[in-house]
C-alpha positions in Angstrom: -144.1 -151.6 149.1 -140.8 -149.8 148.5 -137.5 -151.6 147.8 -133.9 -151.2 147.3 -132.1 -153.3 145.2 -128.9 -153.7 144.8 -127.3 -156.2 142.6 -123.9 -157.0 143.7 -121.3 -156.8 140.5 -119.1 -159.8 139.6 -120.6 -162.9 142.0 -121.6 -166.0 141.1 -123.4 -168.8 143.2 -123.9 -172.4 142.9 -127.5 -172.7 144.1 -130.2 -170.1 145.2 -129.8 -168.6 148.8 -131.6 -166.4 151.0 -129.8 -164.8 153.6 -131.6 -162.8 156.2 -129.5 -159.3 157.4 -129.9 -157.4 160.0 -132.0 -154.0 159.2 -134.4 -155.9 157.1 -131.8 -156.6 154.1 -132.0 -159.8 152.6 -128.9 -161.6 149.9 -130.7 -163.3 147.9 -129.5 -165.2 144.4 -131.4 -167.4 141.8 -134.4 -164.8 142.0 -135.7 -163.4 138.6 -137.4 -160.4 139.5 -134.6 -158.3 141.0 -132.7 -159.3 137.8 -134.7 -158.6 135.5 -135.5 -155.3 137.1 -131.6 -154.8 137.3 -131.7 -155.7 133.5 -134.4 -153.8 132.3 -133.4 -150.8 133.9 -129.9 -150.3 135.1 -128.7 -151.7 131.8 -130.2 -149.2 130.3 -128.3 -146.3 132.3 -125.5 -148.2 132.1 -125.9 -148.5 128.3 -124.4 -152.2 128.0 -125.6 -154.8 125.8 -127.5 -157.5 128.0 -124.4 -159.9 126.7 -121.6 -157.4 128.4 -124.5 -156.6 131.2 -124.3 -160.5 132.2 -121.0 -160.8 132.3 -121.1 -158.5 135.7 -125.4 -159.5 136.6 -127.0 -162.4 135.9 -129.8 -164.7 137.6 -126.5 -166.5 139.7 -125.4 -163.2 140.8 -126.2 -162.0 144.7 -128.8 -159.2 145.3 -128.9 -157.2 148.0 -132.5 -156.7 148.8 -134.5 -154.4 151.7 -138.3 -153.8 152.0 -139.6 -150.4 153.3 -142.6 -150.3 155.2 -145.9 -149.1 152.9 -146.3 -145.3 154.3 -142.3 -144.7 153.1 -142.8 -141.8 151.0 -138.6 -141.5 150.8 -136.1 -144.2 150.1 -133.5 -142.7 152.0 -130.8 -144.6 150.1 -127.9 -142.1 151.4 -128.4 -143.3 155.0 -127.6 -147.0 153.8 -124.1 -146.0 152.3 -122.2 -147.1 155.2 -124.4 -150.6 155.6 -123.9 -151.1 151.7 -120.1 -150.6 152.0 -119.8 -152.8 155.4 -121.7 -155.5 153.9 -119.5 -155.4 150.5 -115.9 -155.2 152.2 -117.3 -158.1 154.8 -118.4 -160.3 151.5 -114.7 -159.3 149.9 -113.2 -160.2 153.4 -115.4 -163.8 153.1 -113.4 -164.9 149.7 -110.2 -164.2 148.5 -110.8 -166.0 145.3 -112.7 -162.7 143.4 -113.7 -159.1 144.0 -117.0 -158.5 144.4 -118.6 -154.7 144.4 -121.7 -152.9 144.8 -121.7 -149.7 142.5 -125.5 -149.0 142.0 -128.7 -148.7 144.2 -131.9 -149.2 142.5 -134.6 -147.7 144.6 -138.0 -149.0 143.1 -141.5 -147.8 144.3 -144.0 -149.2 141.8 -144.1 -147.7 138.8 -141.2 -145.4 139.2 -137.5 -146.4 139.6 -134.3 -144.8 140.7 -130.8 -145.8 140.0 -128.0 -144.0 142.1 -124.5 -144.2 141.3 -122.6 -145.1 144.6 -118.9 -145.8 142.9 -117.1 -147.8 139.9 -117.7 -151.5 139.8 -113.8 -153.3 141.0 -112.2 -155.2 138.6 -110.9 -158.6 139.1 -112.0 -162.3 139.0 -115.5 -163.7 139.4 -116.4 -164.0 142.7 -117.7 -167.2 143.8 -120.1 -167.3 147.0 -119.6 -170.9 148.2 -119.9 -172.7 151.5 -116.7 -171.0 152.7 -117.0 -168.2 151.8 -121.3 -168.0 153.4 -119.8 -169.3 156.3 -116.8 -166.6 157.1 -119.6 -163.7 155.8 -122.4 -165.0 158.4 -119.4 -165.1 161.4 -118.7 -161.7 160.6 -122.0 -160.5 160.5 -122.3 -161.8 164.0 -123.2 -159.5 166.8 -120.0 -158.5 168.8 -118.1 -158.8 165.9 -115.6 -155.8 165.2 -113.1 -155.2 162.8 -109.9 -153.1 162.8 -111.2 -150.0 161.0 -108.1 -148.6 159.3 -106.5 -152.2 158.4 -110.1 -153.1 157.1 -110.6 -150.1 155.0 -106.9 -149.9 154.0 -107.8 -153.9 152.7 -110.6 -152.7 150.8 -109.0 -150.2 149.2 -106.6 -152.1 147.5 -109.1 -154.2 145.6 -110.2 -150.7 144.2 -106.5 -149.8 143.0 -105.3 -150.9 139.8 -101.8 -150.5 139.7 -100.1 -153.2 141.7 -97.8 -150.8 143.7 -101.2 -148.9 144.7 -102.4 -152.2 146.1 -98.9 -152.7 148.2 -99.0 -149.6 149.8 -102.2 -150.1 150.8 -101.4 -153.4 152.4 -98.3 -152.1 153.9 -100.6 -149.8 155.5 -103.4 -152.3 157.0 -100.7 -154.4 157.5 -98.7 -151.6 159.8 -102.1 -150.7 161.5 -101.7 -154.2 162.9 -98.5 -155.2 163.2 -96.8 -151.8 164.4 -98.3 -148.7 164.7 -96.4 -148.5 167.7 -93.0 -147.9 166.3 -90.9 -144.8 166.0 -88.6 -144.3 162.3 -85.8 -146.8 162.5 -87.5 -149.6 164.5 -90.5 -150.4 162.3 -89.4 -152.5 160.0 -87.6 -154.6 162.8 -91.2 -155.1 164.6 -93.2 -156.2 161.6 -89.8 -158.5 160.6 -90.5 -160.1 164.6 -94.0 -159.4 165.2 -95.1 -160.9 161.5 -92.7 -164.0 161.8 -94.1 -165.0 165.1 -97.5 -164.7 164.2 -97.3 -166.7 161.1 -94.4 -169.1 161.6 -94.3 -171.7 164.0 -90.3 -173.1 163.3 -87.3 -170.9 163.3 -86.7 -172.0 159.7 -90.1 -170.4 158.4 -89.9 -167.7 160.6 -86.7 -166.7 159.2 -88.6 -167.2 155.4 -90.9 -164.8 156.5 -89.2 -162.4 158.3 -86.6 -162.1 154.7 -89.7 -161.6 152.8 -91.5 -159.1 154.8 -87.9 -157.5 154.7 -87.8 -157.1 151.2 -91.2 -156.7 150.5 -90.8 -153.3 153.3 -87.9 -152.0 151.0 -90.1 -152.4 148.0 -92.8 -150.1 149.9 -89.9 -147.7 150.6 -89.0 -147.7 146.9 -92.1 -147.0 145.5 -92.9 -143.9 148.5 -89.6 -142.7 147.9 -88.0 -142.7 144.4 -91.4 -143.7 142.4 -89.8 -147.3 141.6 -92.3 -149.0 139.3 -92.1 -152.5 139.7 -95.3 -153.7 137.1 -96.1 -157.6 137.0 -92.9 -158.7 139.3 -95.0 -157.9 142.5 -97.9 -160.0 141.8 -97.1 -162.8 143.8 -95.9 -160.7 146.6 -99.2 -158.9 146.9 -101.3 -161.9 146.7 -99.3 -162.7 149.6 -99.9 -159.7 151.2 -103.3 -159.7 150.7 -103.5 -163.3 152.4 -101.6 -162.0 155.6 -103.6 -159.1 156.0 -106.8 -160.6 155.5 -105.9 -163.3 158.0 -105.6 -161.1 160.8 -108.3 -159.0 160.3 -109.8 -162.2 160.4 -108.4 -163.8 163.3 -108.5 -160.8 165.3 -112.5 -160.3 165.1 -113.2 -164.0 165.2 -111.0 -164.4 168.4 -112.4 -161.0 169.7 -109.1 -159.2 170.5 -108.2 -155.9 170.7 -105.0 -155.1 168.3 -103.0 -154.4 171.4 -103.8 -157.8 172.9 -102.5 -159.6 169.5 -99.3 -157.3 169.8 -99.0 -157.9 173.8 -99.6 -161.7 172.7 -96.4 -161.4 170.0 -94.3 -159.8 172.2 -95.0 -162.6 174.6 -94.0 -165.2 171.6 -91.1 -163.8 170.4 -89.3 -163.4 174.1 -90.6 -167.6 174.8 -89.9 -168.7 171.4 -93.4 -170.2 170.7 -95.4 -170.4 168.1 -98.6 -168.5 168.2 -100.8 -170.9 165.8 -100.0 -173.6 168.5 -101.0 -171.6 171.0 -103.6 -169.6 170.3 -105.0 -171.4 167.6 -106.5 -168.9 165.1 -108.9 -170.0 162.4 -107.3 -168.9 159.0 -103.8 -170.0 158.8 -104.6 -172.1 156.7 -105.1 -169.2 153.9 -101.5 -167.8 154.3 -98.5 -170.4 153.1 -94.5 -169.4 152.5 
């Protein structure tokens, strides 16, 4: 029977699983056979060592797995791109503690197999698949479930980028898509100061924390687009933070089914009233996002 195979680069996991996907695809770890196929053959068109291999696939590692019915004559890998890449920003979405990545497809009909080179393998720290994060990754995959495309992919993007000013314009950008992509020049920065501090903050005092951060983090954007200003290591903290308030809309906003417009109507709403919006509304991943 045909299969796809596609190990995914840089995850770890504590015990074996076996997760069933819609489509017939399957996440499976602790199984030998798609690693050793992984290892006997990508590593060779990879040309690593199996020492350098294992540090990015090894027997904890997750596999993506899908089973083709017998008369398949094709693997039509290049129609899965788009399911590949959903199920690899969703799994990045699950954890913020690594990056996980799926740059290869191995496409194995018995005795010949393919590799196809899909993108580079993302950098970062190993990514652990534990209760949490299984938990967030099945809730996402629920039906129903939909995710602001251009904050999502302007998220994923910044795991790709190396530089760290890369990866703040790209969360300035997801974080714009939700916060105010309906302001004109002049008055956006004063929305995501209002609409940001009222989402996260629930007293005046951390609301006026977050709105002075978002402040200066939106002049650090401007730098950068503007004059070039490189800022190197300094910005670390501020785009882990970033990163946090981003994801936990996207997040929030899919879990609580909402459209974007509904979130900012809600904000609006918060900021004339004074409430606080976690009290209120009660969204699931606040917890992730601390000043």
């Amino acid at each position: 029977m045909p299969t796809l195979i596609a190990p995914i680069f840089n995850t770890t996991t504590t015990k074996p699983l076996h997760i069933e996907l819609p489509k017939s695809f399957h996440l499976v770890s602790g199984a030998e056979k798609p690693y050793n196929v992984a290892s006997r053959y990508l590593r060779n068109v990879m040309d690593e060592s199996r020492y350098l291999f294992d540090r990015k696939v090894d027997l904890t590692s997750i596999f993506l797995l899908a089973e083709y019915p017998a008369e398949t004559h094709e693997l039509k890998y290049s129609d899965e791109r788009t399911w590949i890449e959903e199920i690899e920003n969703k799994l990045n979405l699950a954890s913020t503690g690594g990056i996980c990545s799926i740059p290869y497809i191995i496409t194995a009909k018995f005795p010949v197999y393919g590799i196809t080179y899909l993108k580079r393998s993302l950098d970062g720290d190993k990514y652990l698949f534990d209760e949490e994060a299984q938990k967030i990754f099945l809730a996402l995959m629920e039906e129903g479930i939909t995710l602001p495309s251009l904050a999502l992919r302007r998220y994923s993007l910044s795991l790709e980028k190396k530089s760290l000013e890369d990866q703040l314009l790209d969360l300035w950008i997801s974080l714009e898509s939700l916060f105010a992509p309906d302001g004109k020049k002049g008055e956006i920065t004063y929305k995501l100061r209002f609409r940001m501090a009222y989402y996260y903050g629930d007293t005046p005092e951390k609301r006026e924390k977050i709105a002075q951060f978002v402040k200066s983090s939106y002049n650090h954007r401007s730098e950068i687009v503007h004059s070039g200003k490189e800022h190197g290591d300094s910005l670390a903290d501020e785009v882990k933070l970033l990163r946090q308030m981003a994801r936990a809309v996207i997040l929030n906003t899919a879990m609580e089914k909402i459209s974007l417009n509904e979130l900012r109507r809600r904000l609006d709403e918060q900021v004339l009233t004074g409430s606080s919006y976690e009290l209120r509304y009660q969204p699931k991943f606040f917890e992730n996002v601390s000043f």
